[in-house]
MOPAC internal coordinates of N, CA, C and O (Angstrom, degrees):
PM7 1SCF
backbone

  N    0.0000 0     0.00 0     0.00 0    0    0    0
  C    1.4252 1     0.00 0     0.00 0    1    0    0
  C    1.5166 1   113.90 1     0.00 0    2    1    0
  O    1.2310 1   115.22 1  -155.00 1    3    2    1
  N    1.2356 1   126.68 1    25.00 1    3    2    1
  C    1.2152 1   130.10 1  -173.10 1    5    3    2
  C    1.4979 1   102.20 1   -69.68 1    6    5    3
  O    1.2310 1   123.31 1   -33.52 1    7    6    5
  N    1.5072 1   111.26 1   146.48 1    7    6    5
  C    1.1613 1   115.23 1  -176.25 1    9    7    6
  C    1.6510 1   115.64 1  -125.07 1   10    9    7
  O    1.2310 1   117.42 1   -73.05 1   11   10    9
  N    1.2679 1   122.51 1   106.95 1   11   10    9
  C    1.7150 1   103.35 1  -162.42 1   13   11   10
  C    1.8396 1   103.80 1  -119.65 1   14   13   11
  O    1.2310 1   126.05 1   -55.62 1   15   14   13
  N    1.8188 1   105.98 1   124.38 1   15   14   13
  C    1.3390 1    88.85 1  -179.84 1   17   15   14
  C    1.6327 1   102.79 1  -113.44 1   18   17   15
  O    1.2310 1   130.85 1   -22.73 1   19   18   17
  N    1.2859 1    96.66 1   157.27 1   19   18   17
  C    1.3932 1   112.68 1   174.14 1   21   19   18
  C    1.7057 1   143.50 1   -86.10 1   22   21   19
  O    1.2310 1   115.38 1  -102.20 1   23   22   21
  N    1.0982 1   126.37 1    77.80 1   23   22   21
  C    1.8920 1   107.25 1  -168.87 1   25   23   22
  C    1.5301 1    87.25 1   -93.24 1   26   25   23
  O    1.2310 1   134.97 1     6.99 1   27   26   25
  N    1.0736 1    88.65 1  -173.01 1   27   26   25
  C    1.9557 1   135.84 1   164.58 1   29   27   26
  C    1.8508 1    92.00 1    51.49 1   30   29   27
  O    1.2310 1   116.74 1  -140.84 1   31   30   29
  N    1.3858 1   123.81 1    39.16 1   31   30   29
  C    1.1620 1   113.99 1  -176.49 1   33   31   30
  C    1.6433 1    95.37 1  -127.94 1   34   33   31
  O    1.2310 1   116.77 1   -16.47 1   35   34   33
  N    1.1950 1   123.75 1   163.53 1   35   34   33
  C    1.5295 1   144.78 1   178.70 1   37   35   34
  C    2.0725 1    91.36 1   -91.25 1   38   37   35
  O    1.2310 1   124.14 1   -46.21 1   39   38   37
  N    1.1813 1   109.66 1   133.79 1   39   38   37
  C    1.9642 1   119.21 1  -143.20 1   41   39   38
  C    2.3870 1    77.43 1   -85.04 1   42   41   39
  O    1.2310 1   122.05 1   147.14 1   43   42   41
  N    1.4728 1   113.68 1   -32.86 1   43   42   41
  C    1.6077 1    98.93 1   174.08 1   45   43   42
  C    1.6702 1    97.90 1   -54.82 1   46   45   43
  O    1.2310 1   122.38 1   127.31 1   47   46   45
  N    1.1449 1   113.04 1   -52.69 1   47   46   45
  C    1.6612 1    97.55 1  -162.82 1   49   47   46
  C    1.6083 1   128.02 1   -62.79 1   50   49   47
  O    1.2310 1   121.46 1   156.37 1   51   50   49
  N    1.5525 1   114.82 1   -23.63 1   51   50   49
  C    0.9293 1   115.97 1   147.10 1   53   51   50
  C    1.6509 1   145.06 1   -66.75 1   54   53   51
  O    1.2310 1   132.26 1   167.08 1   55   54   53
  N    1.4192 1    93.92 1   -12.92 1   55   54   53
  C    1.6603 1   119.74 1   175.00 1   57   55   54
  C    1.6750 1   105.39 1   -85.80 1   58   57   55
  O    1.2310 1   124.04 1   144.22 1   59   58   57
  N    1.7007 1   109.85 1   -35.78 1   59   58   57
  C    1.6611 1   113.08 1  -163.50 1   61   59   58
  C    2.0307 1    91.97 1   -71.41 1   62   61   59
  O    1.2310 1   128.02 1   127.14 1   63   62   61
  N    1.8479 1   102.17 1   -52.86 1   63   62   61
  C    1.8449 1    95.96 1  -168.38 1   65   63   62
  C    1.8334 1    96.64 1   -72.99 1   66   65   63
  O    1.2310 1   106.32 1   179.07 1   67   66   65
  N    1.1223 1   143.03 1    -0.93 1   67   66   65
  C    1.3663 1   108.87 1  -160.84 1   69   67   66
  C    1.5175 1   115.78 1   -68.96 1   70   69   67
  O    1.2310 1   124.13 1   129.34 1   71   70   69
  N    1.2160 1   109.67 1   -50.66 1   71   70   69
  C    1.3505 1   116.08 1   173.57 1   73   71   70
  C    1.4510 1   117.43 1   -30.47 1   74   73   71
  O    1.2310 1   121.41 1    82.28 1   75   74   73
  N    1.4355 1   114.91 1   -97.72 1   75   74   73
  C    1.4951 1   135.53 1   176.80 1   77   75   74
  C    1.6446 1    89.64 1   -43.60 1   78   77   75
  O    1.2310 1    93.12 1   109.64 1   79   78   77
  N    0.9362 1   163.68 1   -70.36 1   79   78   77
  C    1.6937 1   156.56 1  -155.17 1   81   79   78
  C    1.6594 1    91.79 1   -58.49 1   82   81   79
  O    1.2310 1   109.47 1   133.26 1   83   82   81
  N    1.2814 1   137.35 1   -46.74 1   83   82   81
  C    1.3235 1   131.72 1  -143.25 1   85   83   82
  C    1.5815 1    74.34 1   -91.68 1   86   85   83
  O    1.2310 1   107.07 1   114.29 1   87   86   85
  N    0.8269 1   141.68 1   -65.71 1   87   86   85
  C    2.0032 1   164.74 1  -177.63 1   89   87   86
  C    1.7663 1    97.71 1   -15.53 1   90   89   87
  O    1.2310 1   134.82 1   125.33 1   91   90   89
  N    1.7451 1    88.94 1   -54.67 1   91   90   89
  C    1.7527 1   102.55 1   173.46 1   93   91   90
  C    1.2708 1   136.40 1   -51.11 1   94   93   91
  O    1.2310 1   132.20 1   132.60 1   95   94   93
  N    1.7892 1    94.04 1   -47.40 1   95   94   93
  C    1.3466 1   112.13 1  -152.41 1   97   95   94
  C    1.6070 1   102.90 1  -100.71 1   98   97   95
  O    1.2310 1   125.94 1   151.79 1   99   98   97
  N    0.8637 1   106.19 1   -28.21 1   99   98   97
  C    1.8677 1   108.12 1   177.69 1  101   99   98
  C    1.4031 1   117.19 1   -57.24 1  102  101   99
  O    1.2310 1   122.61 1   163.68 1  103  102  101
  N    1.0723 1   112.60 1   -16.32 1  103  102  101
  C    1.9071 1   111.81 1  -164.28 1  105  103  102
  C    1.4558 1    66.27 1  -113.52 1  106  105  103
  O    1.2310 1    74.28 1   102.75 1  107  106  105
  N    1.7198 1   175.53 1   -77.25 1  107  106  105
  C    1.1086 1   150.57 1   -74.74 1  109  107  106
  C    1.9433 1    80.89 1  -115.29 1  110  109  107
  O    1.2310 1   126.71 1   113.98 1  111  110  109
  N    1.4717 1   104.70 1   -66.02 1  111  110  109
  C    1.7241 1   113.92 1   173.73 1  113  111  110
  C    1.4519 1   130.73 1   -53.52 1  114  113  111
  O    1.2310 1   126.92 1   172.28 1  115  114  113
  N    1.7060 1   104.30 1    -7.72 1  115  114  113
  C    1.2983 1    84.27 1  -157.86 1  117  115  114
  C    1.8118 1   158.85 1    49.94 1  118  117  115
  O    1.2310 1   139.91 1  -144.26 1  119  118  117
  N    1.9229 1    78.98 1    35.74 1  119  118  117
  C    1.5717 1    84.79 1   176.72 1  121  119  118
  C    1.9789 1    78.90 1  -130.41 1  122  121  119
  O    1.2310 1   135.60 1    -2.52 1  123  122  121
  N    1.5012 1    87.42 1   177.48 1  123  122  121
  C    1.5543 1   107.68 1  -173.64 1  125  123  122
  C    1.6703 1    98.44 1   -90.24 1  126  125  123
  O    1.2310 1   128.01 1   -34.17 1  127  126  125
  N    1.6637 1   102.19 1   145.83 1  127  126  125
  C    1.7540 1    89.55 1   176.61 1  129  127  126
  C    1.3051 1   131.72 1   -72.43 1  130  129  127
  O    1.2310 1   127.29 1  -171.26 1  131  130  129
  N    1.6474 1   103.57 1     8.74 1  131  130  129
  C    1.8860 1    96.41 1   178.74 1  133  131  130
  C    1.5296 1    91.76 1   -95.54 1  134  133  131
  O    1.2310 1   115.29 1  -162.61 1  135  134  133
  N    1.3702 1   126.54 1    17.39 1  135  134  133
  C    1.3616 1   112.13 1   178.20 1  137  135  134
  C    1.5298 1   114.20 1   -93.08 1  138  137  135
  O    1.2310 1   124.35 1   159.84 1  139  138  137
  N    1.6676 1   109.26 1   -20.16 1  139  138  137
  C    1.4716 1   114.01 1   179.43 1  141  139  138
  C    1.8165 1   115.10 1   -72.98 1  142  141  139
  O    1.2310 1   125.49 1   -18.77 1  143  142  141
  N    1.2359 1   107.07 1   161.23 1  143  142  141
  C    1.3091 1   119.25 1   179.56 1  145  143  142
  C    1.6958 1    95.87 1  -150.03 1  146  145  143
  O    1.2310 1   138.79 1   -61.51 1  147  146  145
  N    1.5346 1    81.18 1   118.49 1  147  146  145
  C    1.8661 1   109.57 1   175.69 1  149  147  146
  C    1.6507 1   100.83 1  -101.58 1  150  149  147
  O    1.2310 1   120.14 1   -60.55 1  151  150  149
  N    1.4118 1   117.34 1   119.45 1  151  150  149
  C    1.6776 1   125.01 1   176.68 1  153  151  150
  C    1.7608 1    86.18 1  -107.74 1  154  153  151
  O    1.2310 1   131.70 1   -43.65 1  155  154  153
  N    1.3007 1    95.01 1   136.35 1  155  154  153
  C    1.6140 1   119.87 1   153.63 1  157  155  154
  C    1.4918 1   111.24 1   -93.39 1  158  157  155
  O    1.2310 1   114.52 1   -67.82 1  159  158  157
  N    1.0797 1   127.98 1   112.18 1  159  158  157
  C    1.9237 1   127.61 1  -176.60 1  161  159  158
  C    1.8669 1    97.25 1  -118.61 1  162  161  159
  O    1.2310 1   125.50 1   -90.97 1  163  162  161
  N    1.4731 1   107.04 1    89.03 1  163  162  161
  C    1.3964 1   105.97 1   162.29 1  165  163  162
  C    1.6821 1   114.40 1   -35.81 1  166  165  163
  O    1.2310 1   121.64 1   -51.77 1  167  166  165
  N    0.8556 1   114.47 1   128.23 1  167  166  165
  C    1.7586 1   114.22 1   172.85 1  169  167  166
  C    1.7893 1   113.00 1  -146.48 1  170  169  167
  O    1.2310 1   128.32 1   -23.32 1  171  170  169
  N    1.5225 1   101.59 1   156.68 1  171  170  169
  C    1.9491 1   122.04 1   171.89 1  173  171  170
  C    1.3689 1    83.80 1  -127.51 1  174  173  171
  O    1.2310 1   134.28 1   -31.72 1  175  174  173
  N    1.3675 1    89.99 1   148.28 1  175  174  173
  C    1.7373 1   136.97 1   164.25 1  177  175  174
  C    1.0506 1   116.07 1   -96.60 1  178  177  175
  O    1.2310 1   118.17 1   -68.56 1  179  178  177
  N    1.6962 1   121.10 1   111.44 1  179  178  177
  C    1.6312 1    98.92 1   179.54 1  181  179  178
  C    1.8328 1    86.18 1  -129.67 1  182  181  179
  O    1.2310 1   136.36 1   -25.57 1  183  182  181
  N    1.4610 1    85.94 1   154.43 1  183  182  181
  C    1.6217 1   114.47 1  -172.69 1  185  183  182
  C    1.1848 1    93.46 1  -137.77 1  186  185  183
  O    1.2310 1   116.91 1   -58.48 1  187  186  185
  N    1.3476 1   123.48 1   121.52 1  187  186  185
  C    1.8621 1   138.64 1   162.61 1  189  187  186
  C    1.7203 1   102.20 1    45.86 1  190  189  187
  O    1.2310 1   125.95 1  -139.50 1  191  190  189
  N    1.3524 1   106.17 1    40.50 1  191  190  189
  C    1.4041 1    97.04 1   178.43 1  193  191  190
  C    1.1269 1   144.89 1    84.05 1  194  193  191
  O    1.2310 1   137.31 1  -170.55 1  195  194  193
  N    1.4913 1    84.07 1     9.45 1  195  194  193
  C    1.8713 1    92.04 1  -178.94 1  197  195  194
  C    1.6988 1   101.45 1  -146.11 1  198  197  195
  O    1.2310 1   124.92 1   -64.81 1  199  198  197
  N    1.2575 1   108.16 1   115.19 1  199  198  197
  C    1.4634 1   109.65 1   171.74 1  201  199  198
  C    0.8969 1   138.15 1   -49.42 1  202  201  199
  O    1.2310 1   107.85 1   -82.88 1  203  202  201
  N    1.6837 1   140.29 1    97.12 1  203  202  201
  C    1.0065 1   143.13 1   171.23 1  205  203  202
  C    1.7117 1   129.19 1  -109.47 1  206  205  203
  O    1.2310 1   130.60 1     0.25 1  207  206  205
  N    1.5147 1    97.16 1  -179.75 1  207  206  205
  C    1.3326 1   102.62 1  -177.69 1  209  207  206
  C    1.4700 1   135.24 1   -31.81 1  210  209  207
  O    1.2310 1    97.12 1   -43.64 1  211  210  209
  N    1.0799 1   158.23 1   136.36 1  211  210  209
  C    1.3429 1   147.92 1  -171.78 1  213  211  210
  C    1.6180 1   114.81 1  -107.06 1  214  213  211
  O    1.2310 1   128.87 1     8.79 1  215  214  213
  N    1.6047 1   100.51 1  -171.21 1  215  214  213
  C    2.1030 1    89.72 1   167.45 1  217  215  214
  C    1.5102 1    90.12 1  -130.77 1  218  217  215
  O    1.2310 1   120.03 1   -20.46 1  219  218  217
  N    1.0276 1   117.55 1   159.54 1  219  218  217
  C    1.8150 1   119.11 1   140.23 1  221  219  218
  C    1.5552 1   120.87 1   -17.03 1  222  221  219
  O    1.2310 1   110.47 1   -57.83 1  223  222  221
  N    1.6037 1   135.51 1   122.17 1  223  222  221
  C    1.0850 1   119.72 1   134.24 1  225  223  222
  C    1.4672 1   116.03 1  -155.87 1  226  225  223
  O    1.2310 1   138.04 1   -14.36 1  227  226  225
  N    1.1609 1    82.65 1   165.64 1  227  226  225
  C    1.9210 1   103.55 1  -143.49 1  229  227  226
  C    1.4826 1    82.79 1  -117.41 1  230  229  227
  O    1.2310 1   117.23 1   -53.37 1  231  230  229
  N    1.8129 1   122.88 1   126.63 1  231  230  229
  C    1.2842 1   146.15 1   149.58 1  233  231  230
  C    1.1848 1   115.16 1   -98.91 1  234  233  231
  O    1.2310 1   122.97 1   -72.74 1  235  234  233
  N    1.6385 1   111.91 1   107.26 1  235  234  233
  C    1.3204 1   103.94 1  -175.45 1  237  235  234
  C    1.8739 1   120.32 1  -104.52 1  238  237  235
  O    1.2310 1   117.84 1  -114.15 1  239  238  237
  N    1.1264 1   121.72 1    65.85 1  239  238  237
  C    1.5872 1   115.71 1  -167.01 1  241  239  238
  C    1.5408 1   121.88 1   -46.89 1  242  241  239
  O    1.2310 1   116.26 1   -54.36 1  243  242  241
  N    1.1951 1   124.71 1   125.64 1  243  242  241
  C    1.5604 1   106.23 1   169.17 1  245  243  242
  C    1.5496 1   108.29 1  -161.78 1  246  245  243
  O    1.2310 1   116.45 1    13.82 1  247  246  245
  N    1.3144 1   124.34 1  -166.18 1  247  246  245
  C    1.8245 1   115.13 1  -170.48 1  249  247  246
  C    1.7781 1    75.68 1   -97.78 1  250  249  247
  O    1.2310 1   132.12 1   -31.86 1  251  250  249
  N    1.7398 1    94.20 1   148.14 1  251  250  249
  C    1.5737 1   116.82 1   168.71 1  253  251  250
  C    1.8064 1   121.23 1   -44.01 1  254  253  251
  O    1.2310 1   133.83 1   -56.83 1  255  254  253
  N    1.4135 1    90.87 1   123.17 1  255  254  253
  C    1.5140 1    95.24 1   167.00 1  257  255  254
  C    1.5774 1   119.10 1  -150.57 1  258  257  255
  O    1.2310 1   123.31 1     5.66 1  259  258  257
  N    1.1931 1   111.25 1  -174.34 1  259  258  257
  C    1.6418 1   104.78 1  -139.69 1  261  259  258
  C    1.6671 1    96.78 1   -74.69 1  262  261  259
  O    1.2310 1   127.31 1   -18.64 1  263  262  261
  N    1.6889 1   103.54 1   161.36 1  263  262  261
  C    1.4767 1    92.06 1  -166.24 1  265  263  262
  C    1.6879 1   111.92 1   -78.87 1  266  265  263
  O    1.2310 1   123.15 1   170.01 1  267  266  265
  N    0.9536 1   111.56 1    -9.99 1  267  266  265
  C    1.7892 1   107.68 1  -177.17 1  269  267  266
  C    1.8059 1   104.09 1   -67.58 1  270  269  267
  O    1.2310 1   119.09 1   160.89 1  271  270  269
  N    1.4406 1   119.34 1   -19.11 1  271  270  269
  C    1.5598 1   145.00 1  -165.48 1  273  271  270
  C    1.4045 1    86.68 1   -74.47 1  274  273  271
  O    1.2310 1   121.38 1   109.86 1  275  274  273
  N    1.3378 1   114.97 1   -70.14 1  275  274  273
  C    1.7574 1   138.98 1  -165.79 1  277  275  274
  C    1.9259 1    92.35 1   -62.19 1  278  277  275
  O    1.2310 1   121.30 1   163.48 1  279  278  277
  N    0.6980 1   115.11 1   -16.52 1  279  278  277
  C    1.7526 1   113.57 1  -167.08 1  281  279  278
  C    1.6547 1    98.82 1  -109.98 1  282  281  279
  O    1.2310 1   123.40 1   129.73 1  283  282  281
  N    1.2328 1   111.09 1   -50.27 1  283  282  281
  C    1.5687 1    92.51 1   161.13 1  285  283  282
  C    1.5512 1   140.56 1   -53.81 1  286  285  283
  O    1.2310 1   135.85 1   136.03 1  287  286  285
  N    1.3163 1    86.92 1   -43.97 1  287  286  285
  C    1.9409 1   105.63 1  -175.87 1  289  287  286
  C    1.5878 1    98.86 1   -63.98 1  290  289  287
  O    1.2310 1   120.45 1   139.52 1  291  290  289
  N    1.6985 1   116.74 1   -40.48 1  291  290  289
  C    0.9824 1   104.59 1   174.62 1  293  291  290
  C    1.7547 1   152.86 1   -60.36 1  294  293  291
  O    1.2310 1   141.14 1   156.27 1  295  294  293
  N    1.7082 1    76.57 1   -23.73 1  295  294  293
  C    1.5485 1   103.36 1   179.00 1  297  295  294
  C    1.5879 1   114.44 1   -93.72 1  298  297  295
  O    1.2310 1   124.14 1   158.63 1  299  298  297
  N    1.4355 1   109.66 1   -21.37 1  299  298  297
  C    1.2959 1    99.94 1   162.99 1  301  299  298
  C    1.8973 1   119.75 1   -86.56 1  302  301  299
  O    1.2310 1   117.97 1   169.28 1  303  302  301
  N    1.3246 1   121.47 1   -10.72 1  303  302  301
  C    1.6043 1   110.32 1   155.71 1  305  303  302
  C    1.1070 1   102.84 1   -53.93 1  306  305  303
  O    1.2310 1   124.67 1   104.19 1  307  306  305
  N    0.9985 1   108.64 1   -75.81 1  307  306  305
  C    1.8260 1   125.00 1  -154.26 1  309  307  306
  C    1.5075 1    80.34 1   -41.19 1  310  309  307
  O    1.2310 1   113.72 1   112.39 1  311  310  309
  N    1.7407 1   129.49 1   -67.61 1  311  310  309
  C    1.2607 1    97.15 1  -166.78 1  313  311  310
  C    1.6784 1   139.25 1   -46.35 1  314  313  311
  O    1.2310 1   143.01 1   150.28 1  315  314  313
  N    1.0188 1    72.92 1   -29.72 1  315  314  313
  C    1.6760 1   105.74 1  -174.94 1  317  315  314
  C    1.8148 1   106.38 1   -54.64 1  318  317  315
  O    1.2310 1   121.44 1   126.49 1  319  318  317
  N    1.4018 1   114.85 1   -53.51 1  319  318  317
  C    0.9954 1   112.43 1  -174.58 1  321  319  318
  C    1.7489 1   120.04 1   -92.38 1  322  321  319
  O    1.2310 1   134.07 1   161.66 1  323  322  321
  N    1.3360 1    90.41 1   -18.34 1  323  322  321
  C    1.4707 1    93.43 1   178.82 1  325  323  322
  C    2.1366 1   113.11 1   -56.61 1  326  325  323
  O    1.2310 1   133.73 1   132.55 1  327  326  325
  N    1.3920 1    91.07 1   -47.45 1  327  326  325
  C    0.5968 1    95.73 1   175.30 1  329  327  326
  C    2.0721 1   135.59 1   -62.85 1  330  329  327
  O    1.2310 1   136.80 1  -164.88 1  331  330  329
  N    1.4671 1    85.07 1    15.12 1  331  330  329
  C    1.7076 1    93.88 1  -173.20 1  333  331  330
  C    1.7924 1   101.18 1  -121.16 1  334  333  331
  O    1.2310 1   125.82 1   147.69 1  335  334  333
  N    1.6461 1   106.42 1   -32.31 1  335  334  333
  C    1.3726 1   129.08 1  -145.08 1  337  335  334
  C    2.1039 1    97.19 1  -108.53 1  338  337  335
  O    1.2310 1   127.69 1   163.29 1  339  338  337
  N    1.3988 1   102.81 1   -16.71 1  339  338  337
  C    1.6320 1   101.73 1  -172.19 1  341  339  338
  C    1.4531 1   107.01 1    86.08 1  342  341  339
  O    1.2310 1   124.66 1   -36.06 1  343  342  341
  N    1.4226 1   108.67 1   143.94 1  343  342  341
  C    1.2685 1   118.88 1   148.86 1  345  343  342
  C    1.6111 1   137.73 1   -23.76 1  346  345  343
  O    1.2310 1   117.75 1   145.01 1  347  346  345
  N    0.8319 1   121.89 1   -34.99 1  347  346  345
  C    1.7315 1   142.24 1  -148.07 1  349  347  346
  C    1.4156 1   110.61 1  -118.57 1  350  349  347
  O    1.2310 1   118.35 1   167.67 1  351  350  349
  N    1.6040 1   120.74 1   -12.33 1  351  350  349
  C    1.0707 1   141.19 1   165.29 1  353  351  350
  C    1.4712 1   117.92 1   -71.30 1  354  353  351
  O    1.2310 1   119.24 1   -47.71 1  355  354  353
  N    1.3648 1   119.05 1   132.29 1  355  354  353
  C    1.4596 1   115.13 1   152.53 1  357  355  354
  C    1.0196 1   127.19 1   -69.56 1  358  357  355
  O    1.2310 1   115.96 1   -19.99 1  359  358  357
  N    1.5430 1   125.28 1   160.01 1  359  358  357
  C    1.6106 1   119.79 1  -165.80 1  361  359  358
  C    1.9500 1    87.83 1  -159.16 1  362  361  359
  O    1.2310 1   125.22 1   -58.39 1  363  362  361
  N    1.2127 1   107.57 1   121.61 1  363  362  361
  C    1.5588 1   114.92 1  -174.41 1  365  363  362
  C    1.7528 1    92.74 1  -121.81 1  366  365  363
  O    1.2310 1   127.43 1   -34.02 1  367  366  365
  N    1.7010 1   103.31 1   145.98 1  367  366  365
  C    1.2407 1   112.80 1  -167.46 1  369  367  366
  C    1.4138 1   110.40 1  -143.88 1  370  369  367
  O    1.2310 1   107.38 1  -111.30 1  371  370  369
  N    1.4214 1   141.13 1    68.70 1  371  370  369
  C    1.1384 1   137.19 1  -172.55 1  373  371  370
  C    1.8565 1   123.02 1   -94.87 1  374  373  371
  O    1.2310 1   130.76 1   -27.70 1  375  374  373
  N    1.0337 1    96.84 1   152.30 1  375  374  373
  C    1.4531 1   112.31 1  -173.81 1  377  375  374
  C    1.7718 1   123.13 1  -113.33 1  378  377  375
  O    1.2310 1   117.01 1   -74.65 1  379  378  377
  N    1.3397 1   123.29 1   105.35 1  379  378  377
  C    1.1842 1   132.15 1  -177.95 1  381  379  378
  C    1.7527 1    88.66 1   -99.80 1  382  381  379
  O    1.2310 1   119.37 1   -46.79 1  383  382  381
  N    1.6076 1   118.80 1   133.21 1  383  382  381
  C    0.8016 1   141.40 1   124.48 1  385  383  382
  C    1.7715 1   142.48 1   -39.39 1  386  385  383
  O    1.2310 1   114.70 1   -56.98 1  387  386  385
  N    1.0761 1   127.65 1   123.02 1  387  386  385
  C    1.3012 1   123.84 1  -170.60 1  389  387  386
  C    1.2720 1   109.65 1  -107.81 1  390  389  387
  O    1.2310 1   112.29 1   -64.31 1  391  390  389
  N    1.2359 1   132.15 1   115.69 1  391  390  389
  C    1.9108 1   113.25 1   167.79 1  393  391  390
  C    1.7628 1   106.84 1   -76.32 1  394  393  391
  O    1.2310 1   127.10 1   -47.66 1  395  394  393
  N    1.0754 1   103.94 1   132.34 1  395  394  393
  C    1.4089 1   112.82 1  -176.03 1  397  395  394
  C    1.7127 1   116.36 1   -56.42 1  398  397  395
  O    1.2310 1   128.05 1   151.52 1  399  398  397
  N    1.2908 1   102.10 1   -28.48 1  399  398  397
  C    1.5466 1   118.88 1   179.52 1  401  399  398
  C    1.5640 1   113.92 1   -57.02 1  402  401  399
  O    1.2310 1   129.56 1   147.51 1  403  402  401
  N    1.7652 1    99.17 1   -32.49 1  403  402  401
  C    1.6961 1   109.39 1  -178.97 1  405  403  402
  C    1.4398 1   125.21 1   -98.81 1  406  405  403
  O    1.2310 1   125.94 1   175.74 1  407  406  405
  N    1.4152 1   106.20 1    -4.26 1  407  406  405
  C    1.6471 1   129.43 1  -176.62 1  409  407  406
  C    1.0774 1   111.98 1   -99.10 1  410  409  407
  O    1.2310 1   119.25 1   -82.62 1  411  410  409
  N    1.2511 1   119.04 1    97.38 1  411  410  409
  C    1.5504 1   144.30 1   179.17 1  413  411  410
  C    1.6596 1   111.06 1   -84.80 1  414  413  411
  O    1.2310 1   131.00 1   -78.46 1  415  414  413
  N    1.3775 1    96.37 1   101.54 1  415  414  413
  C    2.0962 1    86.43 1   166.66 1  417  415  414
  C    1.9965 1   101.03 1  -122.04 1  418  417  415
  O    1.2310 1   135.12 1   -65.86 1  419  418  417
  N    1.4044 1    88.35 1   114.14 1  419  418  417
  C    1.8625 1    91.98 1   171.92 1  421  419  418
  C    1.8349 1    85.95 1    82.30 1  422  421  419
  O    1.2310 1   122.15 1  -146.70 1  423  422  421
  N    0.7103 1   113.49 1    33.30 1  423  422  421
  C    1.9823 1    91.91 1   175.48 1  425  423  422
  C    1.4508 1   110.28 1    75.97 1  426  425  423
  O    1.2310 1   118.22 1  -142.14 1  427  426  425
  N    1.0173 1   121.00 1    37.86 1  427  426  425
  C    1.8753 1   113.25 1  -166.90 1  429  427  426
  C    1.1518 1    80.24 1  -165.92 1  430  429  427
  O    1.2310 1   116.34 1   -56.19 1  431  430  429
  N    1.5274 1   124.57 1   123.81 1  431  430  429
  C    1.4597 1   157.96 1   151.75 1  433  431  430
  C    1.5763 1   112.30 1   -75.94 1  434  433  431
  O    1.2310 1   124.28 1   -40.30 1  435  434  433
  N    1.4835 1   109.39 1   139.70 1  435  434  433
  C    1.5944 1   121.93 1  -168.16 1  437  435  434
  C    1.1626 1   103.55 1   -89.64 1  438  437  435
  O    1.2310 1   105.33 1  -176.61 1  439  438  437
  N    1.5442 1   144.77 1     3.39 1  439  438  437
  C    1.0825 1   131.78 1   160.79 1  441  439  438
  C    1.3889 1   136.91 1  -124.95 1  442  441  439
  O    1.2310 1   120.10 1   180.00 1  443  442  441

C-alpha cells in the first residue's frame, strides 16, 4: 500500500521512473506492485514572492517499517531520479508513517 507523491517534477518524469521504481521497490517492501500508488502533484515554489525553480520531492506514506527498509527505498528514488534530474540537483524524500488502525481501504482498517 505504499503511497508515493511527487512535486517539483515535469508529470513525463514521473511517468518515465514509475514502472522500473515500483519493479525495484516491491521486492525491497514487501508489498505486491499493484499495491503502490504513484500521485503526480503539479506544484510552484515561491521564495519572497517570486516564483521560482523547485527540487524533486518524493512523500512516501506507508505502515512503519524497519529503518534500514526506509533507507533503501530511499536511496533507490533518489536513484531513480537522479538519474532524470542530474547530479547537482536536490532530491528530498520524506516518510509519513501510517498506523494501520487509521488506514481504511474498502471500510477495513490495517490494524
Amino acid at each position: 500500500m505504499p503511497h508515493l507523491r511527487f512535486r517539483g517534477l515535469p508529470r513525463e518524469t514521473v511517468k518515465q521512473i514509475s514502472k522500473p521504481l515500483v519493479a525495484t521497490l516491491s521486492p525491497l517492501v514487501a508489498s505486491p506492485a499493484d499495491q503502490f500508488t504513484l500521485e503526480f502533484i503539479p506544484s510552484e515554489f515561491v521564495h519572497q514572492g517570486q516564483v521560482v525553480g523547485g527540487y524533486p520531492i518524493v512523500e512516501v506514506l506507508w505502515l512503519e517499517r524497519p529503518l534500514e527498509i526506509q533507507d533503501k527505498v530511499a536511496e533507490q528514488i533518489t536513484m531513480a531520479l537522479r538519474a532524470q534530474v542530474g547530479a547537482a540537483q536536490d532530491i528530498c524524500v520524506m516518510f509519513t508513517w501510517l498506523n494501520g488502525r487509521q488506514y481504511y481501504e474498502n471500510g477495513s482498517h490495517f490494524g
